[in-house]
C-alpha positions in Angstrom: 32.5 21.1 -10.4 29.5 20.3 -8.9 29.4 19.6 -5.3 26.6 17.2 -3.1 25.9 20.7 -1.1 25.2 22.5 -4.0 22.6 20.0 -5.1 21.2 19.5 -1.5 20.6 23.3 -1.4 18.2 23.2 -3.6 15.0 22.6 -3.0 14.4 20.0 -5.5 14.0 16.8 -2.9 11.0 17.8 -0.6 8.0 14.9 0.2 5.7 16.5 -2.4 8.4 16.0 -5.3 9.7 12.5 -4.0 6.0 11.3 -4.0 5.3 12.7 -7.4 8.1 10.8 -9.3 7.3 8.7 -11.5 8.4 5.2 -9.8 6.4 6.4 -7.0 3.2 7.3 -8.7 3.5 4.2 -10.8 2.7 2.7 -7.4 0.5 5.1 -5.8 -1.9 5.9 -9.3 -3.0 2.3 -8.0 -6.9 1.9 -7.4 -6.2 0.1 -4.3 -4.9 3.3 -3.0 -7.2 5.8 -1.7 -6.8 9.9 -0.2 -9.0 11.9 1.7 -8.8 15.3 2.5 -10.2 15.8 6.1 -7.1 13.0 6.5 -4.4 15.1 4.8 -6.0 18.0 6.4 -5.4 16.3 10.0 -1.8 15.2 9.0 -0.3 18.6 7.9 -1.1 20.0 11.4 1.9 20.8 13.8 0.5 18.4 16.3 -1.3 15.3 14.7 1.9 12.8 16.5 1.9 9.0 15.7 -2.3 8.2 16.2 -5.2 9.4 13.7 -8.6 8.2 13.6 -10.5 7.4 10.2 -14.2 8.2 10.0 -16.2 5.6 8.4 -20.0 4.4 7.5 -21.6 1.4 7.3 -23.3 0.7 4.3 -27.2 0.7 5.4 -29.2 -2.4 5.9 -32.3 -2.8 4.3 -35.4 -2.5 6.6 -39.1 -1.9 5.1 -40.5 1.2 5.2 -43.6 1.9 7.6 -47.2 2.3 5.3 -48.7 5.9 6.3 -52.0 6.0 8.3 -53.8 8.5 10.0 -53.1 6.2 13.6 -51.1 7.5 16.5 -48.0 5.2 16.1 -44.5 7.3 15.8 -42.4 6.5 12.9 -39.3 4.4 14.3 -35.6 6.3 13.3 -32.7 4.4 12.4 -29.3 5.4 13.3 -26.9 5.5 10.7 -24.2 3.0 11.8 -20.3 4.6 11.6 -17.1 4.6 13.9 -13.5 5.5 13.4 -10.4 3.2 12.4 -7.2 3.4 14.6 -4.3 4.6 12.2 -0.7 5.0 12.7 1.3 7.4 11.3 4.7 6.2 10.4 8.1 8.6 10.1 11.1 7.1 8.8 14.9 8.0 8.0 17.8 6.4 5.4 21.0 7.5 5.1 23.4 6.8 2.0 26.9 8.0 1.6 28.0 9.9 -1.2 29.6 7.4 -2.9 26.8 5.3 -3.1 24.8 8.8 -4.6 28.0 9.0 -7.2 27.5 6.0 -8.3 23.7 6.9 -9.3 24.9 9.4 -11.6 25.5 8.9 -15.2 26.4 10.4 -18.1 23.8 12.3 -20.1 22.0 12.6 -17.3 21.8 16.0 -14.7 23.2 15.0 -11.5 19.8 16.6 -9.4 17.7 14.5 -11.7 20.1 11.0 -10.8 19.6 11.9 -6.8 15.6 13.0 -7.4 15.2 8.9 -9.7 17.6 7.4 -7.0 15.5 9.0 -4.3 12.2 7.9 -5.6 12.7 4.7 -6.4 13.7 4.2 -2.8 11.0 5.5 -1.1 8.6 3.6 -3.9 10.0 0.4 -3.0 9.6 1.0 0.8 5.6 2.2 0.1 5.2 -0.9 -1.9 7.5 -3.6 0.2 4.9 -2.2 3.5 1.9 -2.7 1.4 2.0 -6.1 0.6 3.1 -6.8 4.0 0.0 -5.1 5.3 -2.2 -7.7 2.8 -0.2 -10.5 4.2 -1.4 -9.5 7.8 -4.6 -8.6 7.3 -5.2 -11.7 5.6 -8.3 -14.3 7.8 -9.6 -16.8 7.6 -13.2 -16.4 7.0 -11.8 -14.4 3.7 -9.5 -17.0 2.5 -10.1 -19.5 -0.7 -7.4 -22.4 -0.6 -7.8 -24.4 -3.6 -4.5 -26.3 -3.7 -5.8 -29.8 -2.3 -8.2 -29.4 -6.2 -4.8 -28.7 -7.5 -6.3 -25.6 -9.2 -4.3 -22.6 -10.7 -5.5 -19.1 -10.8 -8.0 -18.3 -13.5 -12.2 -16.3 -13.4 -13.5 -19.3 -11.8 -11.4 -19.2 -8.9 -11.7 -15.6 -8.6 -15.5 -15.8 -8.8 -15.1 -18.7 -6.3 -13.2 -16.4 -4.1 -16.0 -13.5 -4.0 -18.8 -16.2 -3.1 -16.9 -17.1 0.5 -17.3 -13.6 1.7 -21.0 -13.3 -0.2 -20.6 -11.2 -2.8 -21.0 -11.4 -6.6 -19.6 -8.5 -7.8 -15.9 -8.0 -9.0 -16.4 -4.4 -10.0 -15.9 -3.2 -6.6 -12.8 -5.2 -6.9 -9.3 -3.0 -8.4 -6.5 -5.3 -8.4 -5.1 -8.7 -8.4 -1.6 -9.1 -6.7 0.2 -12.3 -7.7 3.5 -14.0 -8.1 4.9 -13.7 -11.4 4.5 -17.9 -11.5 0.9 -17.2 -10.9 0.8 -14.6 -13.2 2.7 -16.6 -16.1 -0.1 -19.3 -16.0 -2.7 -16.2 -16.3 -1.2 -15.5 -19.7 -0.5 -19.3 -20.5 -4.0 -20.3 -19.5 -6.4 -17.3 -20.6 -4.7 -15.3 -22.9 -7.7 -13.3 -23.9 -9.0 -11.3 -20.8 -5.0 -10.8 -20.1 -4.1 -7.1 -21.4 -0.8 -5.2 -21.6 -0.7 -1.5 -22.3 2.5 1.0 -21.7 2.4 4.3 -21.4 4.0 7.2 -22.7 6.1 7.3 -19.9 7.6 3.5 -20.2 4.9 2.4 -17.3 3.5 -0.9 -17.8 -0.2 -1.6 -17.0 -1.4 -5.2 -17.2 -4.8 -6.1 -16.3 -6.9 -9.7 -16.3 -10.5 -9.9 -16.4 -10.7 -6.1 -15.6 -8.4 -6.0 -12.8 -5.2 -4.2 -12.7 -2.5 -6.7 -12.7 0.0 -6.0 -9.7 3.1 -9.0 -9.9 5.8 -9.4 -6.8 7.8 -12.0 -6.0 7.7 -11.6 -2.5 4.2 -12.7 -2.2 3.8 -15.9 -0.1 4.8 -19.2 -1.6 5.3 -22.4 0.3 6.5 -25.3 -0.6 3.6 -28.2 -0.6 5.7 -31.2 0.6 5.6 -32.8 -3.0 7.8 -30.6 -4.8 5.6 -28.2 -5.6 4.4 -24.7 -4.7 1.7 -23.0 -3.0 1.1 -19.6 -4.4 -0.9 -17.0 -2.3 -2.6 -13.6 -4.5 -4.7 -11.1 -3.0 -8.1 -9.5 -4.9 -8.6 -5.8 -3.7 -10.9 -3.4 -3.3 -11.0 -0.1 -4.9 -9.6 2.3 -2.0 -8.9 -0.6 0.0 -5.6 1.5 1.2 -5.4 4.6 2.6 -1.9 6.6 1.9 -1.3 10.1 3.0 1.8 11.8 3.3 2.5 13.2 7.1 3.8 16.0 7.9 7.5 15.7 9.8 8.0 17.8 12.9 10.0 21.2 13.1 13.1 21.5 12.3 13.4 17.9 10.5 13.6 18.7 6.9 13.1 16.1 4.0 17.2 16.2 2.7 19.5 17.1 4.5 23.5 17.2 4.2 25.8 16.0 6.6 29.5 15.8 6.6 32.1 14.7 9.6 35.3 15.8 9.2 36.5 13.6 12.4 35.4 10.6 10.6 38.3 8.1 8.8 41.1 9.9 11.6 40.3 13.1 9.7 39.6 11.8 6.3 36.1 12.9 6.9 32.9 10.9 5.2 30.1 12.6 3.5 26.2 11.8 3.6 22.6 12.5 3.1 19.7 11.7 5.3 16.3 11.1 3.2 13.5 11.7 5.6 10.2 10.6 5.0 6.7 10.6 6.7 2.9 8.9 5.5 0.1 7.1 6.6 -0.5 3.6 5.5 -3.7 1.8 6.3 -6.3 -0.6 5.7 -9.4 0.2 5.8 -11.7 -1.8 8.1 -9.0 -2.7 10.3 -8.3 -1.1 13.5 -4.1 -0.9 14.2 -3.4 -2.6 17.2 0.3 -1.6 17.7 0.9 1.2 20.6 1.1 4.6 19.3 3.2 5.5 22.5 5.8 3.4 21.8 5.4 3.1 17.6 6.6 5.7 15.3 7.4 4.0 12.2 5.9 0.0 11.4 9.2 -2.1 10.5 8.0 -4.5 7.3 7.4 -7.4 10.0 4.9 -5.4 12.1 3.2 -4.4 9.0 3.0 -8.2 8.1 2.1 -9.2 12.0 -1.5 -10.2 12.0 -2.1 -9.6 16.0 -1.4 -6.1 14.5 -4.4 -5.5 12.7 -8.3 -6.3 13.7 -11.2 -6.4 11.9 -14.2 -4.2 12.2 -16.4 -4.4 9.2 -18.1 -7.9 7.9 -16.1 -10.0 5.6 -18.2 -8.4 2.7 -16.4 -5.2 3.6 -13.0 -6.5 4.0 -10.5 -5.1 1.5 -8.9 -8.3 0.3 -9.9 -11.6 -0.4 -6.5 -14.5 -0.4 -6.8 -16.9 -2.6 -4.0 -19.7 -2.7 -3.3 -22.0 -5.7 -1.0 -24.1 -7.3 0.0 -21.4 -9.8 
């Protein structure tokens, strides 16, 4: 018979393999999503703790050139404009007990698979619940279309609508649309021919409109407009809008770990497993705001908070653009 400890032994359940499942990359194969090595670099070292700084450039601004002449005026340099983003690096812990592991395990399939899906899925969810939190609180004002008093749904004009208030005209720099699956019902209802479906090999279901990937959650904002309907808030996102890295956890903390107390239940004992779990999650253009001293892991409402987060690029730069409509 197998045994949890005989499972946990092995080393089937470390950050790399959790992150490459395939509920997890489902997620993180995103275009919103972006990597960088000198990042990863910084994050696998003994010592990085909770704070990391992210390089960045401005994109130049146009000045004219100077006309050569044989005069004794000095050619003017510019300075490249760049700066760093405060990060946070976030470490987190969940516990389940091994019944509620048991009960992931079916027949037909190997129990280390059931605990590596059951595992996944977890920490997919968690990635995914903190990043639409993080769009909700970087969300401002000077990036935000609000339609709803033209009782307008979701469709190209709004999005094109949406890239004139911060100045720009082009949606290729633009990955994703996150909506409600209301909003994204009228998408298909409304324009059913730049709405496309494709599944994978794998069962993974891609859906894009207009060109962008399609990303549907329920728990997006929707607030209820005092006439018995809805307000319905969706997010347009850049391409590497997000930067994820996984993060290194200290000595002597290992991913899985086995735990059993044989005090517990009067001597009864209770078995568990603690999941452990470390990444960096960030916006870019935003500085985090929360203390580094004091933060080791963003709950979903700090992610969410928008005191949290400010702004350091122009609104042309900003990663997201929030629209809100009726559906």
């Amino acid at each position: 018979m197998t045994k949890i400890i005989d499972l946990i032994q092995r080393d089937l359940y470390t950050t790399d393999i959790i992150l490459a499942s395939d509920f997890v990359r489902s997620i993180l194969d995103s275009k919103i999503f972006t990597s960088n090595q000198k990042i990863r670099n910084k994050l696998a070292s003994s010592d990085v703790g909770t704070k990391i700084n992210i390089p960045y450039v401005n994109p130049d601004t146009y000045s004219e050139p100077s006309i050569m002449d044989d005069t004794t005026d000095r050619l003017n340099v510019d300075k490249i404009t760049k700066g760093e983003f405060d990060a946070r690096i976030n470490y987190y812990a969940k516990s389940w007990g091994w019944s509620e592991i048991a009960s992931q395990i079916s027949a037909g399939i190997k129990p280390e698979v059931a605990i590596g899906m059951f595992l996944g899925e977890y920490w997919g969810k968690d990635i995914k619940t903190k990043t639409l939190a993080m769009l909700k609180g970087i969300s401002q004002t000077d990036t935000t279309l609000d339609v709803t008093s033209e009782n307008r749904n979701l469709d190209f004009a709004t999005l094109i609508d949406g890239l004139d208030i911060v100045g720009d005209s082009d949606l290729g720099k633009y990955a994703s649309l996150v909506v409600h699956s209301r909003v994204k019902n009228n998408i298909i209802k409304n324009d059913n021919n730049p709405y496309k479906r494709v599944e994978s090999e794998n069962g993974i279901v891609k859906e894009t409109y207009n060109g962008l990937e399609l990303l549907v959650d329920d728990s997006l904002p929707v607030e209820a407009d005092g006439n018995g309907g809805f307000n319905y808030t969706s997010y347009i996102v850049r391409n590497g809008a997000v930067v994820f890295e996984k993060a290194r956890l200290s000595d002597g903390l290992k991913s899985l770990e086995y735990s059993r107390d044989p005090f517990a239940g009067n001597g009864g004992a209770t078995t568990a497993i603690i999941s452990r779990m470390g990444y960096l999650l960030h916006p870019n253009g935003f500085n985090n705001k929360t203390n580094p001293e004091k933060v080791t892991g963003m709950t979903v409402a700090e992610f969410e908070t928008a005191s949290n987060w400010v702004r350091v690029v122009s609104k042309k730069q900003a990663p997201t653009i929030t629209i809100i409509t009726k559906g």
